[in-house]
N, C-alpha and C positions, 0 to 999 in steps of 0.2 A: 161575281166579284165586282166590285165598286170600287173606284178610284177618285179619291175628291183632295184635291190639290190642300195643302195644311199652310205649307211654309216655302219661301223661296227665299237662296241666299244670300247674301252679298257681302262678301271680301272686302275687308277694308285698311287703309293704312294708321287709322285712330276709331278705332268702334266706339268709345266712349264720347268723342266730339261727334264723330257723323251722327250716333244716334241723337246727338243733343240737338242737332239741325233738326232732323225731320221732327222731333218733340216740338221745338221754337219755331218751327217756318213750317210746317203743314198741321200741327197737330195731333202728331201720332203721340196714341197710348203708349207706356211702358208696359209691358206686358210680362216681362221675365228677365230677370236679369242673374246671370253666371257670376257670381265673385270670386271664380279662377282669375289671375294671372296670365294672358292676357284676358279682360275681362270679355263677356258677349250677352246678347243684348235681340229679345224678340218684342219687335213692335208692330201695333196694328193701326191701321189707319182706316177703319171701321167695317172691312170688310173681313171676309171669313177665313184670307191668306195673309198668313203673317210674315213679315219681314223677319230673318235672323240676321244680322247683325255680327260678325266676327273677324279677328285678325287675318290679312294676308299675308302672302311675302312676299308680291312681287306685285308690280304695275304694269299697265304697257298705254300707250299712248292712244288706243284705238278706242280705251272704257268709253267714251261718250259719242263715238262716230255709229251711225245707227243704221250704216250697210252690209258691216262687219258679220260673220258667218257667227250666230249664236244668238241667245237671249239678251235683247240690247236696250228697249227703255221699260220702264215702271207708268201703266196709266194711271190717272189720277181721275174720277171722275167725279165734277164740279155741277150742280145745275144750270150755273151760267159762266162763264171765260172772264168774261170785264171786270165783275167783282173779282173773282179770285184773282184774277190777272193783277189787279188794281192793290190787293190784299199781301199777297207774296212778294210784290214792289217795295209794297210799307217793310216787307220784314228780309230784302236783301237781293231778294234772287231778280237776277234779268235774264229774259229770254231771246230768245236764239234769233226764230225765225219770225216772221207775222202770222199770225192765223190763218190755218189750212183747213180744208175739208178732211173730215174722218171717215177711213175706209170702212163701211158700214152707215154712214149718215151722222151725222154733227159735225163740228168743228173741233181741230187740236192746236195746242201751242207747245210747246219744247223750252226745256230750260236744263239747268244742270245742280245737282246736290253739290253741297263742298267736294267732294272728293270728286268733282266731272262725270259723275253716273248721271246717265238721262234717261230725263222724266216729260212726261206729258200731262198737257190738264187736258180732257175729254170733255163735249157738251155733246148731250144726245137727243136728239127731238125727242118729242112726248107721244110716250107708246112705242119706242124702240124696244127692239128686243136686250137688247146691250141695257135699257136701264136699272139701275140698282135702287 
């Protein structure tokens, strides 16, 4: 038996605006979209796990703190920080922390989607095993 990761979820309080974020500010494909009531929404951002995209019902204040017991941010993996860093600025988002080393080797940065989910950009030296 083989296990190979498809989709990962995420809860949202406007599926139809968060998905328009990560379209406009990362460039993620639409990839499938539910015209139920409330609507939902699978987008890919060129790797092989797709985002779904759907209504929640509740909030809590913890979504973007990244000590919290659970599945806490989204990598983004870029070939270099500065451009994208520099790119994502142009299209809204500011980041958190300053550039850190990534557990594995390269560097990461932190920021947050409109709804406060956190994300990272990834940069991985050449010939990492992490590279995509």
């Amino acid at each position: 038996m083989k296990f190979v990761m498809e989709h990962i979820g995420l809860a949202s309080q406007n599926p139809a605006a968060l998905k328009d974020w990560y379209v406009r500010v990362l460039g993620a494909e639409l990839v499938y979209e539910n015209p139920q009531t409330p609507p939902g929404f699978f987008i890919s951002l060129g790797g092989p796990t797709l985002i779904e995209i759907y209504e929640g019902e509740t909030a809590v204040p913890q979504t973007g703190v990244n000590n919290v017991f659970g599945w806490r941010h989204l990598s983004v993996q870029v070939p270099q920080i500065e451009p994208a860093r520099a790119l994502l600025e142009s299209r809204g988002v500011t980041f958190i922390d300053p550039v850190k080393p990534a557990g594995g080797g390269g560097r990461i940065l932190f920021f947050r989607d409109s709804e406060n989910n956190l994300l990272h950009l990834v940069e991985r030296p050449a010939g990492s095993l992490f590279s995509r």
